[in-house]
ZATORTOR-848207 format. One record per residue: residue in one letter; x, y, z of N, C-alpha, C in turn. Coordinates in steps of 0.001 Angstrom, whole numbers, plus 500000, padded with zeros to 6 digits. Example, Ala and Ser with C-alpha at 12.3 -4.5 7.8 and 13.67 -1.06 7.14 Angstrom:
BEGIN
A513190494310507800512300495500507800513200496700507800
S512850497750507080513670498940507140512900500030507870
//
This chain:
BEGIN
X555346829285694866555393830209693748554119830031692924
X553595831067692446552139830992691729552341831127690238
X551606830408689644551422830275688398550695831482687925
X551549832079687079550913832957686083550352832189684826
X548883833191685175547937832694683740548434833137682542
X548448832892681419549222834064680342547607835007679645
X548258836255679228547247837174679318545537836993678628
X544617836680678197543540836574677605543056835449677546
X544196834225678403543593832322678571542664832377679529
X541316831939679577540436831521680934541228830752681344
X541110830865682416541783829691683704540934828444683571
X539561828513683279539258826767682654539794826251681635
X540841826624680674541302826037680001542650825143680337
X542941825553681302544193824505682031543603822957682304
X542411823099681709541993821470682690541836820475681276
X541991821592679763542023820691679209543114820299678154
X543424819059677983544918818801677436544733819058675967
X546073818749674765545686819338673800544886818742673034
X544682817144672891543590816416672245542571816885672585
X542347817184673805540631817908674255540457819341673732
X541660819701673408541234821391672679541206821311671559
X541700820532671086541412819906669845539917819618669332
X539621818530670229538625817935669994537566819001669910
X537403820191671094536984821303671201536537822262670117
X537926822508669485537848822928668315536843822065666833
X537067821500667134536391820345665938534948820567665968
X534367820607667336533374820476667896532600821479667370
X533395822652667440532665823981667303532504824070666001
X533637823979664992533772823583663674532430823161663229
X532355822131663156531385821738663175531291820749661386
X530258820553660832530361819920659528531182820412658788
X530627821915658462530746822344657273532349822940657524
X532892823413658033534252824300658557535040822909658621
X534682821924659390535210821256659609535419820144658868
X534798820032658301534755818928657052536389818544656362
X536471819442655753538316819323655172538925818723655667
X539044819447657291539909819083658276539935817522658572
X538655816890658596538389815747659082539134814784657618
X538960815016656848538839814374655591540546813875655532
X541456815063656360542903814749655878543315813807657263
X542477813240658367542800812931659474542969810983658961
X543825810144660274544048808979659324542853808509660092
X542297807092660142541261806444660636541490806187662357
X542631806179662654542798806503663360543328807678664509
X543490808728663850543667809896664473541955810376664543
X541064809879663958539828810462663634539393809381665139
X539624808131665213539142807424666432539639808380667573
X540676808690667590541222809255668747540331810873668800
X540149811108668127539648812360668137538222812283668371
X537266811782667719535735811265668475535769810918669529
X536321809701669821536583809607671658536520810547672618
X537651811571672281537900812732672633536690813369672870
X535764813613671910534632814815671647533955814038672374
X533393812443672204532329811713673229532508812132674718
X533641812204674990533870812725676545534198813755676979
X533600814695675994534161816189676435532681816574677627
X532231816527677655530712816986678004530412818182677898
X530387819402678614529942820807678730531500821833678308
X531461822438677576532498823053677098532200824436677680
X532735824895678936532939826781678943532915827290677696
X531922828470677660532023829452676831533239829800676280
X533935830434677603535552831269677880536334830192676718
X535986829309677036537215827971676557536987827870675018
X535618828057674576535463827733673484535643829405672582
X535588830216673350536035831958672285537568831691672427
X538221831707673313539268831590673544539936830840672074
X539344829470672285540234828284671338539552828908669143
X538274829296669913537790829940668247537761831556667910
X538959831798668030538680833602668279538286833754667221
X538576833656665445538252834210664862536780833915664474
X536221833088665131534595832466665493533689833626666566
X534648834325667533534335835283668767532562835742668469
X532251836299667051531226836623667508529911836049667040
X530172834401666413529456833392666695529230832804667609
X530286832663668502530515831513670004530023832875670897
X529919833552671282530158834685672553528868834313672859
X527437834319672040526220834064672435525835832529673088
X526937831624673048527113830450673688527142830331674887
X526347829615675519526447829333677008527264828153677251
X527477827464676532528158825884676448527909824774674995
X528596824454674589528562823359673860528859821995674016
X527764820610674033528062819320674643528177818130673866
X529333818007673960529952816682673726529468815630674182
X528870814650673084528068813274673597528564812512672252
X528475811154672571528429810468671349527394810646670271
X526102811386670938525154811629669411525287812777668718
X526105813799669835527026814817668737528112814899667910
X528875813334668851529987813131667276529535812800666306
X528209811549666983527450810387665433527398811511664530
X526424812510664941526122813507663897527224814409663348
X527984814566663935529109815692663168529705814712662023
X530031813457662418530652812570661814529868811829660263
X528535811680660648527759811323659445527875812295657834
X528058813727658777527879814581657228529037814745656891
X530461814212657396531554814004656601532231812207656067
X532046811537656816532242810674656516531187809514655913
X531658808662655180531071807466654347530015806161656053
X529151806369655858527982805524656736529294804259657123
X529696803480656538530118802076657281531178802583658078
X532167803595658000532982804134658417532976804759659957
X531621805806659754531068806272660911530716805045661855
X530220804168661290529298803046662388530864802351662780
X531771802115661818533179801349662439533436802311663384
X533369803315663488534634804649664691533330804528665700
X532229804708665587531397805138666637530793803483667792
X531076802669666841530882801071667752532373800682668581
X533757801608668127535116801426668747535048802327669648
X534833803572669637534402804834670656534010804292671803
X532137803749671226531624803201672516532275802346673426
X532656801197673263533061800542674011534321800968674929
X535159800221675730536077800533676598536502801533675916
X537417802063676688538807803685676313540212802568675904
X541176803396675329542232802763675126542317802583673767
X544048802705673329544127802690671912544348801632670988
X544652800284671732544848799419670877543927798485671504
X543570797148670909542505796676671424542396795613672524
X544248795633672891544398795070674082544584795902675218
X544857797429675088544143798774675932542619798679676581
X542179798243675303540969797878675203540224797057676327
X540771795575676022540863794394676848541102794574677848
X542040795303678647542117795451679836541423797066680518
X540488797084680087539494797869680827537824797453680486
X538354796017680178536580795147680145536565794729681654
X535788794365682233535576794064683661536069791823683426
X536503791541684488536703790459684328535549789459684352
X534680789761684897533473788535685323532845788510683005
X532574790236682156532328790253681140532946789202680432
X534213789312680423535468789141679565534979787616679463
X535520787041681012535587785815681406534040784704680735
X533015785522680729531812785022680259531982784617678884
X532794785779677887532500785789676385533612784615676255
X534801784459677631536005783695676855535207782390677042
X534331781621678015534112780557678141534040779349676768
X533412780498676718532887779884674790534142779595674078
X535109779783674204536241779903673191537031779251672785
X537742778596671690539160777370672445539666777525673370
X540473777094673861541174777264675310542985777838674616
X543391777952672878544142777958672207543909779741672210
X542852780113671712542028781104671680542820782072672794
X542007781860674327542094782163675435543434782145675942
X544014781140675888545800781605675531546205782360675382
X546216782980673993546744784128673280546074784970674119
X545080785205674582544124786568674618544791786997675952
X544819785902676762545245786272678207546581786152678488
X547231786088677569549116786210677242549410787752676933
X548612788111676040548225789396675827547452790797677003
X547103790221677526546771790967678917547439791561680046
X547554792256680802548348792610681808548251791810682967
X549562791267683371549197790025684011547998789870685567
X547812791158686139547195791688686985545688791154686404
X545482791699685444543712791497684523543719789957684241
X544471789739683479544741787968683066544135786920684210
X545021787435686031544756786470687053543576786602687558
X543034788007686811541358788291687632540520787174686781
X540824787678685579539935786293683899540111785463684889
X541093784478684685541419783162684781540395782521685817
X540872783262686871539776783403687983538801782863687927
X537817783472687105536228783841686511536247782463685862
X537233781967685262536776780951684069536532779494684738
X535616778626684285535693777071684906536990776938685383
X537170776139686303538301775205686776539015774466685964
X537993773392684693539020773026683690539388773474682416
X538312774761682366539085775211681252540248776344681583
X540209776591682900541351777654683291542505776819683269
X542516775435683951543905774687683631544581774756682373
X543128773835681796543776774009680040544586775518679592
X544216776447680073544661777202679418545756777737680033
X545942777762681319546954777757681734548299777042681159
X548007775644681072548939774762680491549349775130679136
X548958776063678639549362776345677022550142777537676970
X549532778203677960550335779493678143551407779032678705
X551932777905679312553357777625679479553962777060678841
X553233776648677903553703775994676401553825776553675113
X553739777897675372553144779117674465554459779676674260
X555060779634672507556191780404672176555909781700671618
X556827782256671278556503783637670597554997783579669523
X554002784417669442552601784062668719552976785046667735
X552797784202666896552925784174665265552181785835664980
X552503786834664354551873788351664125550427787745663584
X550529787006662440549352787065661642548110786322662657
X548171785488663527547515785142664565546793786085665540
X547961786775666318547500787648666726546625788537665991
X546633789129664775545699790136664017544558789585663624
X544756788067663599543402787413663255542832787458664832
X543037787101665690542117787097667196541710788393667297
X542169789458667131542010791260667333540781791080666543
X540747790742665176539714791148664089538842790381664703
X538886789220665045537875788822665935536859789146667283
X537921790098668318537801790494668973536673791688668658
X537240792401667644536443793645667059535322793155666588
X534796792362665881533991792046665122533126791576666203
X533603790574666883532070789830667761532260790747668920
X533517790314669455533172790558671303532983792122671532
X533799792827671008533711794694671325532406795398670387
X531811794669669219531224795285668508529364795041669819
X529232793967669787528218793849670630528772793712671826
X529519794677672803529405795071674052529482796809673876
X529817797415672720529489798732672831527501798599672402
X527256798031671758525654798268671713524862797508672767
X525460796668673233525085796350674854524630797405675775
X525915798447675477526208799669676441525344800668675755
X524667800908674981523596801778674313522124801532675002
X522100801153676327521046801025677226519939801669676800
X519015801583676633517845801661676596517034802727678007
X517070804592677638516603805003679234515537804362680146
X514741803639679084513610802850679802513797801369680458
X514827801113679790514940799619680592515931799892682039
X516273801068682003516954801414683550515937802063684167
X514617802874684079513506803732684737512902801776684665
X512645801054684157511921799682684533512601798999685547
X513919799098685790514441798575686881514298799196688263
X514130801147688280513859801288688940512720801444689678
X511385800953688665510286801096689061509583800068689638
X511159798609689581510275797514690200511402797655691990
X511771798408691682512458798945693131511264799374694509
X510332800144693204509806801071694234508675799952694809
X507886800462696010507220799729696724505501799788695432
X504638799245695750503247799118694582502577800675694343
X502089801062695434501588802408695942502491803750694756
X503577803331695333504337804823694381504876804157693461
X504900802605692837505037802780691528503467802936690830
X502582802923691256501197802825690784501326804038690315
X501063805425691207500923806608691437502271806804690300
X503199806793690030504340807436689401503941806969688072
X503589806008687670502833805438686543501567805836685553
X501240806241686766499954806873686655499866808242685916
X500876809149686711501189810583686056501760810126684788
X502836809321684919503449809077683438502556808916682101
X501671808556682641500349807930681733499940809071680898
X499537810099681728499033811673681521500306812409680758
X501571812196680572502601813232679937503171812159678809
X503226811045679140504172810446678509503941808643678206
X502380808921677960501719807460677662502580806182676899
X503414806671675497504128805936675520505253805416676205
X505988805965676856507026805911677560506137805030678901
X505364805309679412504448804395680616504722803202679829
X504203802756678961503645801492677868505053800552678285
X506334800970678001507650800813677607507620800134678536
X507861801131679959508320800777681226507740799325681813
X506264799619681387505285798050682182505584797040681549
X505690796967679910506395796213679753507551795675679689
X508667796140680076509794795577680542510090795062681733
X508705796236682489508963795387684164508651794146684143
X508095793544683336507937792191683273507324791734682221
X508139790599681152508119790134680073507144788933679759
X506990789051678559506280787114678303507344786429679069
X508699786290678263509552785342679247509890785197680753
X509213786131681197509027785726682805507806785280683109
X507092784901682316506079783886682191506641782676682918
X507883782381682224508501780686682588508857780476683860
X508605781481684991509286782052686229507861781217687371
X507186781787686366505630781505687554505594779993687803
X504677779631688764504108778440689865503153777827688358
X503166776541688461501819775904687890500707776281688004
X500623776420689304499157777000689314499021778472688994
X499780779176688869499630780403688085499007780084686553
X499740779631685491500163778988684950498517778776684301
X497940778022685535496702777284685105495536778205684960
X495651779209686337495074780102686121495032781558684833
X495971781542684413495947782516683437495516781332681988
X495476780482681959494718779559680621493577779831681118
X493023779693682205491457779839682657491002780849682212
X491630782159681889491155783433682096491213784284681002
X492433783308680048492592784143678873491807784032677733
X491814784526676630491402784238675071492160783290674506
X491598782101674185491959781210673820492472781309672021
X492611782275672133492847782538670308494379783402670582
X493611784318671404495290784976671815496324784066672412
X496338783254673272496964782371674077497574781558672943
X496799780929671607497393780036670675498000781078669702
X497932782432669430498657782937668881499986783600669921
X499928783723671205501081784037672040502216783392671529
X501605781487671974502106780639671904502814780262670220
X502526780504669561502689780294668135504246780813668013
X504466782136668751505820782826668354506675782606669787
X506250781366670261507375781495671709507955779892671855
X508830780258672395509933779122672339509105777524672671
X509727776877672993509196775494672488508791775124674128
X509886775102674743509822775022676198508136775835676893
X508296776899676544507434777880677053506031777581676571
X505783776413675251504846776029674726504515774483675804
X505383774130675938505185772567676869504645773236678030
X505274774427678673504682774867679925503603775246680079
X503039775758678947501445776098679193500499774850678814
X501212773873677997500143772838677470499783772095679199
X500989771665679402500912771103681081500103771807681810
X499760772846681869498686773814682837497357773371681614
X497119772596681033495359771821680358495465770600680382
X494014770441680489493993768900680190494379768832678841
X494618767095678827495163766654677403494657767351676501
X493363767043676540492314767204675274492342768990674724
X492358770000675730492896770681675464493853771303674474
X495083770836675399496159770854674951496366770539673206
X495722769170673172495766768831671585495082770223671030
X493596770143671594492919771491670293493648772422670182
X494488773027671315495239774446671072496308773922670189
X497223772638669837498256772313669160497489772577667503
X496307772010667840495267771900666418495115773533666057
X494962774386666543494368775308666439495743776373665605
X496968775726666641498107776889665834498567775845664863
X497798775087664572498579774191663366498064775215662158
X496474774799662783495757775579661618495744777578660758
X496195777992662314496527779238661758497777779373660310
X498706777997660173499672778691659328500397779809659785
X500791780594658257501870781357658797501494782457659831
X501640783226660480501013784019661064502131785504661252
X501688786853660843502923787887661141503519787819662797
X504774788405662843505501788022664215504676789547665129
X504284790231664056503661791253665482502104790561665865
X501838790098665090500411789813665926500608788902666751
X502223788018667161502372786911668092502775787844669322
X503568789088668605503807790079669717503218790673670862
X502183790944669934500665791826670932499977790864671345
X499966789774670803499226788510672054500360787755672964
X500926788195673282502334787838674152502037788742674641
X502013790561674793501631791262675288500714791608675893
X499402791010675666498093790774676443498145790007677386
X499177788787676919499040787511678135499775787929679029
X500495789199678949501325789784680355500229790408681107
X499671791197680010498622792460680627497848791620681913
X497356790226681202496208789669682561497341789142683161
X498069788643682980499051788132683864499352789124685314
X499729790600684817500055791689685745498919791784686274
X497445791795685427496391791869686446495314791125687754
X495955789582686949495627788495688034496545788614689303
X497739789219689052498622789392690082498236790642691290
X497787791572690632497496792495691055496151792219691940
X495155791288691892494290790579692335494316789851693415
X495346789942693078496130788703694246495613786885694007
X495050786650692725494855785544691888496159784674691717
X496864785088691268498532784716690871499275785208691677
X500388784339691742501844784841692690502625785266691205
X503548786366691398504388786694689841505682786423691207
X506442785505690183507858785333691021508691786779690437
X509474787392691029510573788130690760511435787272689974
X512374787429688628513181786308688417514654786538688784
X514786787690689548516082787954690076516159787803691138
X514899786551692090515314786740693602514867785270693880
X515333784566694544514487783212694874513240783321695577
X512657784311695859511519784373696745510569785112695602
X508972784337696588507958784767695446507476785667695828
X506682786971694779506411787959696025504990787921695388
X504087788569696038502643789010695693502630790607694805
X502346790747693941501991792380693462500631792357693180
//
C-alpha cells in the first residue's frame, strides 16, 4: 500500500523529524524573528536545538517554503540554507549573553547525546581511557559504573593492568553513589574532559592538508606547494610549518644535530633556544664543544628578557635550514611517527 503525500508537503520533508523542522525553522528565522523565540527556550531545550541546527547541513528549498510559508517570498529565491556550527555560533551570539553561547557551543561540539553520560558513551575508548589514567581509581569507579556496561569493558581494557584492578575492585565494593558526587564528577567531566575534547575537535584545515602533504611523495608535494605559494602564500607558510616543527627537532640523529649548529646563526640558535624546553636545550649544547656550549649559555644569559615571538621566528628559521639541509641531503629528518629515518 503506498503512502500518500498530503497535498502541498515536498516529499523531502519526510526525512526530517520534528526537532529538525524545528531547528529548520529557527534557522531561517534567523536573529532578528527569531530572537524572542530563543529567549523563552530553557538552556537546555536551546542545547538540544543548536545541536540540531549544527547537523542539519543543506536544507531543500521545498522544505524550507514549505516549513516558512508566510516567509514564501523571501525563501523562494533560496537555493539552500546550511547548517554548521559557525551558523549556530552566529545566530546564537546576537541573542544570547557571550559565556552562555561559548557554554552551548563547547557541549554541541563534542559527542551527541543528552546527558553527559550519553555523552560518555559515544567518546571512543582508547580517548576516554587516556584522560581516565590520570584519575583516582575512586574517580574511575563512578565514571565506569555509570557507563554502559558494553563501553565500560572496552575503557577498562585500555587502562593499565593495575589501575584497571584497582578499579575494578571498588566497583564491587561500590554502593549506591551518593547524587551530590555524582554531579560533582559530571561538572568535572564538563569542565576539563568534554570542554577540551570539543576544541580538540575544532581541527585546524591546515593541520589536516599538513598531514596530507607529508603523505605525498617530494616531487608533488614540491610542485603542489609551489602553486599554493602563487594563490595562497599564507596558507603555504602554515602547511610547511606544521609539516614539521621545532619539536621534531628532538627526533633527529646527533649528527644532524651538529650539523645544523655548524650552519646556523649563532644569535638565532641562542634565541631559538632561549624559548624551548630544557631538554631540547641539553640536546643542542651536546652537538658543541664545551667551550661553546658555555658562550651560547653566556650569551642567552645575557640577552635577559626576550619577547616569546622573536623566540618564535628563530625556532622558525632553525626549521627553515633544518628542512633545507635535509633537502640537501646534509641531514637525515626522522619522521616522528615511524621508526625509520627517511631522507627529504
Amino acid at each position: 500500500m503506498s503512502v500518500m503525500t498530503p497535498v502541498g508537503e515536498p516529499p523531502e520533508l519526510k526525512k526530517y523529524s520534528g526537532v529538525q523542522r524545528a531547528a529548520a525553522l529557527m534557522l531561517a528565522l534567523g536573529r532578528d524573528h527569531g530572537g524572542p523565540i530563543w529567549e523563552q527556550l530553557s538552556t537546555d531545550e536551546i542545547k538540544e536545538l543548536s545541536s540540531c541546527i549544527a547537523g542539519l547541513g543543506r536544507i531543500p528549498s521545498a522544505v524550507v517554503e514549505h516549513l516558512l510559508v508566510q516567509f514564501s517570498g523571501e525563501v523562494s529565491s533560496m537555493s539552500s540554507l546550511h547548517g554548521s556550527f559557525e551558523t549556530t555560533e552566529r545566530l546564537l551570539e546576537g541573542i544570547l549573553p557571550a559565556d552562555r553561547v561559548k557554554e552551548i557551543m563547547e557541549d554541541i561540539r563534542g559527542p551527541s547525546g543528552r546527558t553527559m553520560w550519553d555523552k560518555l558513551s559515544n567518546v571512543s575508548e582508547t580517548v576516554l581511557a587516556g584522560y581516565l589514567k590520570n584519575e583516582y581509581p575512586q574517580t574511575v569507579a563512578v565514571i565506569l559504573h555509570k557507563l554502559r556496561s558494553d563501553h565500560a569493558a572496552r575503557v577498562l581494557a585500555e587502562l593499565p593492568e593495575e589501575l584497571a584492578t584497582d578499579v575494578v575492585m571498588r566497583m564491587l565494593r561500590m554502593d549506591t553513589v551518593q547524587k551530590d558526587v555524582i554531579l560533582q564528577v559530571e561538572q568535572t567531566l564538563k569542565s576539563e574532559f568534554m570542554t577540551n575534547l570539543s576544541r580538540a575537535q575544532r581541527r585546524d584545515p591546515h593541520e589536516a592538508m599538513a598531514e596530507v602533504f607529508n603523505a605525498l611523495d617530494r616531487s608533488t608535494e614540491e610542485a603542489m606547494l609551489t602553486a599554493l605559494d602563487d594563490r595562497a602564500p599564507e596558507s603555504a607558510e602554515k602547511i610547511r610549518a606544521l609539516m614539521f616543527t621545532f619539536e621534531d627537532l628532538a627526533n633527529l640523529l646527533p649528527a644532524a644535530i651538529q650539523t645544523i649548529v655548524r650552519n646556523c646563526n649563532k644569535r638565532e640558535l641562542a634565541l631559538a633556544l632561549k624559548g624551548a624546553p630544557e631538554e631540547m636545550k641539553q640536546m643542542f649544547f651536546a652537538g658543541m664543544t664545551e667551550r661553546a656550549a658555555k658562550l651560547m649559555r653566556d650569551d642567552m644569559a645575557a640577552m635577559g628578557p626576550v619577547r616569546a615571538r622573536e623566540c618564535e621566528e628563530a625556532q622558525t628559521n632553525l626549521v627553515r635550514l633544518a628542512k633545507s639541509l635535509g633537502d640537501r641531503g646534509e641531514i637525515m629528518l626522522v619522521d616522528p611517527k615511524s621508526d625509520d629515518a627517511m631522507i627529504y
